[in-house]
N, C-alpha and C positions, 0 to 999 in steps of 0.2 A: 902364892902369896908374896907380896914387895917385899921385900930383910925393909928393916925400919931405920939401916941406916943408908940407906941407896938414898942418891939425889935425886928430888923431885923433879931439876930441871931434865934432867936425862930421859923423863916420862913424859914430857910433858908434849910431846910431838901426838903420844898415843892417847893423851886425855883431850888434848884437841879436837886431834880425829872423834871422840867418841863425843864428844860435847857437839860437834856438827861447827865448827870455825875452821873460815876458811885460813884464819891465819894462825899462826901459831903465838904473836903477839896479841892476840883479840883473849886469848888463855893465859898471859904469862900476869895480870889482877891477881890472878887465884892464889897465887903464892904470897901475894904483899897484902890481899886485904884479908883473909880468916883464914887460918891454918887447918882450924876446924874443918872447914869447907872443904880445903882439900882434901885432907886425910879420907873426908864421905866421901869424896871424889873418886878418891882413888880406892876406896873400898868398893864403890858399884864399880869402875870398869874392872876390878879383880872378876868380882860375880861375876860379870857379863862374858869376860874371856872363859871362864871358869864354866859355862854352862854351856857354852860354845861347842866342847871335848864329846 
């Protein structure tokens, strides 16, 4: 699980990737337009690493 006070920019290479862009600016919206969104964002790629194991 992410600590809740880790920066989102630091992840955000690896939500990228999992969102399928090829850029990492096509991903960095997520952060300025709903906070919300990220956070589910970033709860499924947890899952997804998470089920990976």
């Amino acid at each position: 699980m992410v600590p809740v006070r880790q920066d989102p920019e630091r992840r955000l290479p690896i939500l990228s990737a999992y969102l399928g862009h090829v850029h990492v600016a096509d991903t960095q919206w997520y952060l300025n337009a709903s906070p919300e969104l990220m956070r589910e964002s970033m709860r499924r790629l947890e899952r997804h690493w998470e089920n990976r194991s």
